[in-house]
TIVEXDO-660337 format. One record per atom (N, C-alpha, C): x, y, z; residue number from 1. Coordinates in pm, whole numbers, plus 32768, in hexadecimal, padded with zeros to 4 digits. Each point is the difference from the previous one (the first is absolute). Example, Ala and Ser with C-alpha at 12.3 -4.5 7.8 and 13.67 -1.06 7.14 Angstrom:
// residues 2
@u = 8527; v = 7DC7; w = 830C; i = 1 .
@u = 7FA7; v = 8077; w = 8000; i = 1 .
@u = 805A; v = 8078; w = 8000; i = 1 .
@u = 7FDD; v = 8069; w = 7FB8; i = 2 .
@u = 8052; v = 8077; w = 8006; i = 2 .
@u = 7FB3; v = 806D; w = 8049; i = 2 .
END
This chain:
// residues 68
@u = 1109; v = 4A6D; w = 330E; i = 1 .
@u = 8038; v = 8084; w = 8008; i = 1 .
@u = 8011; v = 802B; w = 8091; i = 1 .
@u = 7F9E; v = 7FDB; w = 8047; i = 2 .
@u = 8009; v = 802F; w = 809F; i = 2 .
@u = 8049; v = 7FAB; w = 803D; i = 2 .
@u = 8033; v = 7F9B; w = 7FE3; i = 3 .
@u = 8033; v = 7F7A; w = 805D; i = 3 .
@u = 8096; v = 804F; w = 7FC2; i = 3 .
@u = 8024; v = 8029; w = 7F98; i = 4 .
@u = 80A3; v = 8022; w = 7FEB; i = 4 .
@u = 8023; v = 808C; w = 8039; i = 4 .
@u = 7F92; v = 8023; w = 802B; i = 5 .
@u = 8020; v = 8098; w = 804A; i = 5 .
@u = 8002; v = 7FD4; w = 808B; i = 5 .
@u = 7FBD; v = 7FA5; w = 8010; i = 6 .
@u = 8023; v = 7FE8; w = 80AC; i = 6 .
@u = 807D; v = 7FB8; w = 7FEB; i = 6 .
@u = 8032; v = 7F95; w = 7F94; i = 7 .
@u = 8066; v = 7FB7; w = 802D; i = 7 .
@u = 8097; v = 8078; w = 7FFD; i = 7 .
@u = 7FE1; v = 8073; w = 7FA6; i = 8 .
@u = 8048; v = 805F; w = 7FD1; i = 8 .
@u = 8041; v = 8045; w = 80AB; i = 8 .
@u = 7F7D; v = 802D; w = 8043; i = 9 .
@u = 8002; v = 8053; w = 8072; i = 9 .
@u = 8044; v = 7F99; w = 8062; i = 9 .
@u = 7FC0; v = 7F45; w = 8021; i = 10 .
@u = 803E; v = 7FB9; w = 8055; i = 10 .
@u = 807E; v = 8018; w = 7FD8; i = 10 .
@u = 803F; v = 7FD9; w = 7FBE; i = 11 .
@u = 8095; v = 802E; w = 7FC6; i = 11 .
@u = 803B; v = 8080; w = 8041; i = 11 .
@u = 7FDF; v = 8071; w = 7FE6; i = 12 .
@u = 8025; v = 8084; w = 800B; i = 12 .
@u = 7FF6; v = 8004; w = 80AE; i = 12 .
@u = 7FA7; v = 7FDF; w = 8047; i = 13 .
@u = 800D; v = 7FFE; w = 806D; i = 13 .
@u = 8089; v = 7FA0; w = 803D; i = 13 .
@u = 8020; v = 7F79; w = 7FB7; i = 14 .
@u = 8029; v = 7FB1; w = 8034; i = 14 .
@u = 80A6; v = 805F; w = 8018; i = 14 .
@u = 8010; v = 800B; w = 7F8C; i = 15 .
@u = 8068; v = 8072; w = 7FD5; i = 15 .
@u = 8021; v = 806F; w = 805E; i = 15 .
@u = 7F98; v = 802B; w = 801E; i = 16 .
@u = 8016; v = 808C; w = 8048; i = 16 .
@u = 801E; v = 7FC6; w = 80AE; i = 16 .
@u = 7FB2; v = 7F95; w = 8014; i = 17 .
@u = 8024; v = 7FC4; w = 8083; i = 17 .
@u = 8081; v = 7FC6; w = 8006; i = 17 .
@u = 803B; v = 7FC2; w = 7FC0; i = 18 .
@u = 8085; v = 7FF2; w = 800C; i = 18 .
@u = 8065; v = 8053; w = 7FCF; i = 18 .
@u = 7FF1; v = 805F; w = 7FC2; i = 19 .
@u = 8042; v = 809F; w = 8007; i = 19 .
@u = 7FDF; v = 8031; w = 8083; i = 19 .
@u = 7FB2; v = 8009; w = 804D; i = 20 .
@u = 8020; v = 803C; w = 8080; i = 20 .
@u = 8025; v = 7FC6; w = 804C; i = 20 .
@u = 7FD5; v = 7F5C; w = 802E; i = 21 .
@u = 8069; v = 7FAB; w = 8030; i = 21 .
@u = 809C; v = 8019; w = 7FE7; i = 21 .
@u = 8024; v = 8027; w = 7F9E; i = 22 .
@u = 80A0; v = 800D; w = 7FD6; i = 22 .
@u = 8031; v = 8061; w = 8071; i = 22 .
@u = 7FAA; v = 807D; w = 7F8D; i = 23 .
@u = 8003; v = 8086; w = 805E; i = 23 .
@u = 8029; v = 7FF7; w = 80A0; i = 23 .
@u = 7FA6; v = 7FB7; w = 803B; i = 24 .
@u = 7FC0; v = 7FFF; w = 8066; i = 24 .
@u = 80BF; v = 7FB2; w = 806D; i = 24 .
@u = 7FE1; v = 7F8A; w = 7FB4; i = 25 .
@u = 80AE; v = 7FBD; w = 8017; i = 25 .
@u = 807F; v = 8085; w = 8015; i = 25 .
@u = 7FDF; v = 800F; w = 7F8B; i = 26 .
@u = 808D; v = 808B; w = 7FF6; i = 26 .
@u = 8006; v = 8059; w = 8050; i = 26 .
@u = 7F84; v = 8062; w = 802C; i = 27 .
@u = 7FC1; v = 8030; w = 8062; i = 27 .
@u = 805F; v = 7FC9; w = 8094; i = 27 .
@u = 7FBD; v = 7F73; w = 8020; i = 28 .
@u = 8023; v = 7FEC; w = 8097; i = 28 .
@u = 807C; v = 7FDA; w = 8004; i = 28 .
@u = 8056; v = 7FC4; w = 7F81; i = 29 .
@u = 809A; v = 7FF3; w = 8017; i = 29 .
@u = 805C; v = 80A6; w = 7FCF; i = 29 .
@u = 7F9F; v = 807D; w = 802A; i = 30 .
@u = 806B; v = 8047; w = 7FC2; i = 30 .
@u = 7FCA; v = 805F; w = 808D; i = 30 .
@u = 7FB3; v = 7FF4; w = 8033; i = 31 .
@u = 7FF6; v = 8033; w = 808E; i = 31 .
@u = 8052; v = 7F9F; w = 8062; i = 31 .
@u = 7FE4; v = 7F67; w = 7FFF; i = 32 .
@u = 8095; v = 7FB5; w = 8069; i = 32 .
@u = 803D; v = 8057; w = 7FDD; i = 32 .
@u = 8063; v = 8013; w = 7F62; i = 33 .
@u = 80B2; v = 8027; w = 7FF0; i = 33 .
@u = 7FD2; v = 808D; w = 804A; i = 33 .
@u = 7FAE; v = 8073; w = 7FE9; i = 34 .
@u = 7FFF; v = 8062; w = 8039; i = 34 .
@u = 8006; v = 7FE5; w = 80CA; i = 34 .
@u = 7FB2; v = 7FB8; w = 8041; i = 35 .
@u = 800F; v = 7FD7; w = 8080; i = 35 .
@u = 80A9; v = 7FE4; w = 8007; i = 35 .
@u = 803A; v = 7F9A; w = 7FCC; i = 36 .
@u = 8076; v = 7FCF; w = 7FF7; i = 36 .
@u = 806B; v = 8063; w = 7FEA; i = 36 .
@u = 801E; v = 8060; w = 7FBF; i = 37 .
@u = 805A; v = 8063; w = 7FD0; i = 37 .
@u = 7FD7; v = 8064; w = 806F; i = 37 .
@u = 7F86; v = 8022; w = 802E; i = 38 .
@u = 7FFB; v = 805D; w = 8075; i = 38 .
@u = 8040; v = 7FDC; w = 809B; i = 38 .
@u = 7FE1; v = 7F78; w = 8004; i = 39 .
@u = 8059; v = 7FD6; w = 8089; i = 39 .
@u = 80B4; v = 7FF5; w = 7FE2; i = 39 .
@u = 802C; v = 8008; w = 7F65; i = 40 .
@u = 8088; v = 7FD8; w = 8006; i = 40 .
@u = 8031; v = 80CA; w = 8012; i = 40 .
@u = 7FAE; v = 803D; w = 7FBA; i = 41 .
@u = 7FEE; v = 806D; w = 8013; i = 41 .
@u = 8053; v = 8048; w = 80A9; i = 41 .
@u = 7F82; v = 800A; w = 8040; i = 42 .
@u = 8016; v = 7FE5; w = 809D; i = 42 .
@u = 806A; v = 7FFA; w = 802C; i = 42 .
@u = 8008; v = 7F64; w = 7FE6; i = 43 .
@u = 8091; v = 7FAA; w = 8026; i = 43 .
@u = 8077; v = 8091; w = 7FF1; i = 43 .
@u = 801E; v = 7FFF; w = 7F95; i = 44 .
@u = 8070; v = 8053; w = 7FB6; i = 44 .
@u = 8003; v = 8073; w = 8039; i = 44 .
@u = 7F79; v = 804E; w = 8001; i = 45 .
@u = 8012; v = 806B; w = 805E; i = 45 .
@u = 8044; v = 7FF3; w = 80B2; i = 45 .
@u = 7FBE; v = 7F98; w = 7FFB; i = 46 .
@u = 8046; v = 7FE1; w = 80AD; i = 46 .
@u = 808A; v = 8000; w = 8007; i = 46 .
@u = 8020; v = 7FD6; w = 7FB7; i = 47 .
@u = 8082; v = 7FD9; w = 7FCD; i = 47 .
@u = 8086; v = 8077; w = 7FEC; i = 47 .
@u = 7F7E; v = 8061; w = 7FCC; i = 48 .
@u = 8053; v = 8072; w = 7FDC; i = 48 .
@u = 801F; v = 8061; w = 8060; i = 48 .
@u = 7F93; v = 7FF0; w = 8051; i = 49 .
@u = 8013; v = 804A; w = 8083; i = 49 .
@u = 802A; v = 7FCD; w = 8048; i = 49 .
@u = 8017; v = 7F65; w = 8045; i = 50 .
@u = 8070; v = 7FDF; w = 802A; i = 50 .
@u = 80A2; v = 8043; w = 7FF3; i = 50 .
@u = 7FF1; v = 7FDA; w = 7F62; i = 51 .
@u = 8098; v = 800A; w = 7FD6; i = 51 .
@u = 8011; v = 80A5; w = 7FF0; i = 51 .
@u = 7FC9; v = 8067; w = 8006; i = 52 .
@u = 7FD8; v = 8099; w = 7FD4; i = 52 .
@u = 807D; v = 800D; w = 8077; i = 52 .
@u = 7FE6; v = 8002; w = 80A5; i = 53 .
@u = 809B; v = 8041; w = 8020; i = 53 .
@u = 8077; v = 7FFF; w = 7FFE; i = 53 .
@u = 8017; v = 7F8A; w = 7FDC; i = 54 .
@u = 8098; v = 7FB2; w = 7FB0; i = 54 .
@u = 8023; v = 804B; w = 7FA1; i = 54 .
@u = 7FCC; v = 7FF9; w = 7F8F; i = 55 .
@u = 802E; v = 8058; w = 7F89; i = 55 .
@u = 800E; v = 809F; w = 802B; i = 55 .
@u = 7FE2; v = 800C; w = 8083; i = 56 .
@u = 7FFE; v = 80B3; w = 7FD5; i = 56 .
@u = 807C; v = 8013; w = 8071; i = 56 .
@u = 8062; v = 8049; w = 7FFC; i = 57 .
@u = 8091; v = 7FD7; w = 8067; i = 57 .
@u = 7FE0; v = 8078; w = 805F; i = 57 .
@u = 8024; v = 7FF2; w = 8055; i = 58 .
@u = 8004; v = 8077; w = 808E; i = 58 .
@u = 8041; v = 8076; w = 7FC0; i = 58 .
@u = 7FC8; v = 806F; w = 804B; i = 59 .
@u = 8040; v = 8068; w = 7FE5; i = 59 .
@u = 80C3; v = 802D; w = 801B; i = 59 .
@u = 7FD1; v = 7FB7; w = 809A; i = 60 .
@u = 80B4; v = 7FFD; w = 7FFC; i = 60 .
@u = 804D; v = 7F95; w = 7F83; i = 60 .
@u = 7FC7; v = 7FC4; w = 7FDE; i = 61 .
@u = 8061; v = 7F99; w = 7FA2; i = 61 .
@u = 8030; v = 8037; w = 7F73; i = 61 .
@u = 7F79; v = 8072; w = 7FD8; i = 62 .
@u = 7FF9; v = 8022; w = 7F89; i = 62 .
@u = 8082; v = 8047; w = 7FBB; i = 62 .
@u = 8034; v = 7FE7; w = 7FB2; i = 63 .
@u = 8087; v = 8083; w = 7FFB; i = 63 .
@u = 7FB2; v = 807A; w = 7FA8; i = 63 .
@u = 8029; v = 8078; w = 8008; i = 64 .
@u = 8014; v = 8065; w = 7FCC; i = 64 .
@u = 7FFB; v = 7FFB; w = 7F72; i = 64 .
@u = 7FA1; v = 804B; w = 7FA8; i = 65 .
@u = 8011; v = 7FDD; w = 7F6A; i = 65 .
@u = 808F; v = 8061; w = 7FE0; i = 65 .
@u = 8029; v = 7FE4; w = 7F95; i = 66 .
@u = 8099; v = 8013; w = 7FE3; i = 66 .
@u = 7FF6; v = 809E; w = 800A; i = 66 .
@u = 7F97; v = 803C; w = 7FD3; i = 67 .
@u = 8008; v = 80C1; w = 7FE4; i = 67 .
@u = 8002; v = 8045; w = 80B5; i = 67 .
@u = 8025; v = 7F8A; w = 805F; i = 68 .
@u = 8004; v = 806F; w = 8077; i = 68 .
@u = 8089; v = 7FD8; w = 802D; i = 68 .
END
């Protein structure tokens, strides 16, 4: 009776240790993609502010909206 409650619990432990192993996996590959998406992040912003005075045209260039 006592030897199937320990083999019961070795089990249940074995179980629970490789459920957090999983966990644990998923965990450190979903903080990389978070590291990874924050530097492409960045990137893009740089990017945008680069490209930010291009898109916006000089005041002399601008024409007149049609109601003046």
């Amino acid at each position: 009776m006592i030897e199937e409650r320990l083999t019961e619990l070795e089990s249940r432990v074995a179980f629970q240790d490789d459920t957090l192993q999983k966990l644990n996996d998923v965990i450190v590959r979903q903080q990389h993609d978070i590291e990874h998406l924050t530097g492409e992040l960045q990137l893009l912003k740089q990017q945008i502010q680069i490209l930010e005075p291009s898109l916006i045209a000089d005041q002399k260039e601008e024409t007149p909206p049609p109601h003046y």
